[in-house]
C-alpha positions in Angstrom: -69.7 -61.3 20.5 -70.9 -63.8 23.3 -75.4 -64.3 23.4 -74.9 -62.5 26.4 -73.8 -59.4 25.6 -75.8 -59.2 22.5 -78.7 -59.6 24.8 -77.7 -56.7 27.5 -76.4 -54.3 24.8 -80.2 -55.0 22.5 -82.2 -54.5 26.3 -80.3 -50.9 26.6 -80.7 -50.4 23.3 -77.0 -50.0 21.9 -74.9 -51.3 19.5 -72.4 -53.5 19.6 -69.3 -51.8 19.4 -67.8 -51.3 16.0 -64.1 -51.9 14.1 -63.3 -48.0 14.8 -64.8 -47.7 18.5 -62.9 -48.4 21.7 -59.2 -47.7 22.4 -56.5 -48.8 20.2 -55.6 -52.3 19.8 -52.8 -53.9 22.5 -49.9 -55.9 20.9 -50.3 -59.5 19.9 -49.6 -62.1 23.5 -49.4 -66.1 23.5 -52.0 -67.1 25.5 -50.7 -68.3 28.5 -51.6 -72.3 28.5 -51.6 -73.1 24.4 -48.5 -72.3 22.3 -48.8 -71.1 19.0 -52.1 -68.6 19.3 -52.0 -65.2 20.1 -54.3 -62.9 21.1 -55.0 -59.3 21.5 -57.4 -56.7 23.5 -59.0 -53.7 23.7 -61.4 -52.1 25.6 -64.4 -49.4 25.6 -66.7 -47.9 28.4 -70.0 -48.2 27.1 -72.0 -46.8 29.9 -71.8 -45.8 33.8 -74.4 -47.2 36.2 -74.5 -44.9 39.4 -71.3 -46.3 40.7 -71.1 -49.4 38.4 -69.0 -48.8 34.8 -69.5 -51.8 32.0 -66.6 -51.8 29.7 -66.6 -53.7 25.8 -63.4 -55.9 25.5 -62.9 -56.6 22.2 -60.3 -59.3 21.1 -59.0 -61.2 18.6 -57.3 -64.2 18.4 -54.4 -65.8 15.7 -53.1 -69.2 15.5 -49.8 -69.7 14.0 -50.2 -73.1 13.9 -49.5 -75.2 10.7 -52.6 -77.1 11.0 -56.6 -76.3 11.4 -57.4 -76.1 15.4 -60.5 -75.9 17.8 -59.6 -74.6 20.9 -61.8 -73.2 24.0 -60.9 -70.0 25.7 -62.2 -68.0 28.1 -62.2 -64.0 28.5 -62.4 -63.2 32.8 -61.8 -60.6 34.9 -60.2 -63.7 36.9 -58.4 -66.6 36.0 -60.7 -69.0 37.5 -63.6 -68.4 35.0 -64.5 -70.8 33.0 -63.9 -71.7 29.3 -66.8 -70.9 27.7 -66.2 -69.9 24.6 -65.5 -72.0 21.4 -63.5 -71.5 18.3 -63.8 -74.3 15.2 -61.1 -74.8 12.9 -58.7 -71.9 12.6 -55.9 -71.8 10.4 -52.5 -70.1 10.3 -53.0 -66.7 10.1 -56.1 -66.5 10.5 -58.4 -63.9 12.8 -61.4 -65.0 14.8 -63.2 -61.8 16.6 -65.4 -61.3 19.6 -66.3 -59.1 22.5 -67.8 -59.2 25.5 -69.0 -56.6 28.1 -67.8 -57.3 31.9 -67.9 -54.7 35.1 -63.5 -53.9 35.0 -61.4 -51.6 33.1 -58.9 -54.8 33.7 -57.1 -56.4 33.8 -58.8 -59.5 32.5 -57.8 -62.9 31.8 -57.6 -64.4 28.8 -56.7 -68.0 28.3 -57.1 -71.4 25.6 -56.6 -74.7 25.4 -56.9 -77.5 22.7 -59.6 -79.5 21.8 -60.3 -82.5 19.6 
């Protein structure tokens, strides 16, 4: 879960949302700029604002690489966001979680890329 949506769901006084909330997981995607991690999505409306609905994307992204990697990725509702995010030292086959809360039912973007 990014600081940021810990902090707007703790000022409205919700929880983040759990394993069994939200809609069912999407199939497993290569992320568009790094070969050999996948990643997933699925979404949830946590509350409506007048006019204004905030949804939870949950995700979760595998490498299937042989080796440990750090990679940064970002989770937009446009590919021009930035990579914000950081992952340290995945392995093959293994799942690193998160979420965040953005103002679109989708699409979103969701893209990685290497780091040292």
């Amino acid at each position: 879960m990014s600081r940021w949506s810990d902090i707007i769901l703790a000022r409205r006084g919700e929880n983040v949302p759990e394993e069994n909330n939200g809609g069912p997981w999407g199939p497993w995607y290569p992320v568009p700029s790094t070969a050999g991690i996948l990643v997933r999505v699925r979404r949830a409306r946590i509350t409506q604002e007048g006019e204004r609905e905030l949804y939870a994307w949950s995700y979760e992204f595998k490498s299937q690489l042989p080796r440990a990697i750090s990679f940064q990725y970002k989770v937009h509702p446009n590919r021009d966001g930035p990579f914000d995010r950081v992952v340290r030292r995945i392995v093959a086959g293994e799942v690193v979680r998160g979420s965040v809360i953005l103002p679109t039912s989708g699409p979103v973007w969701i893209d990685a890329r290497l780091i040292g």
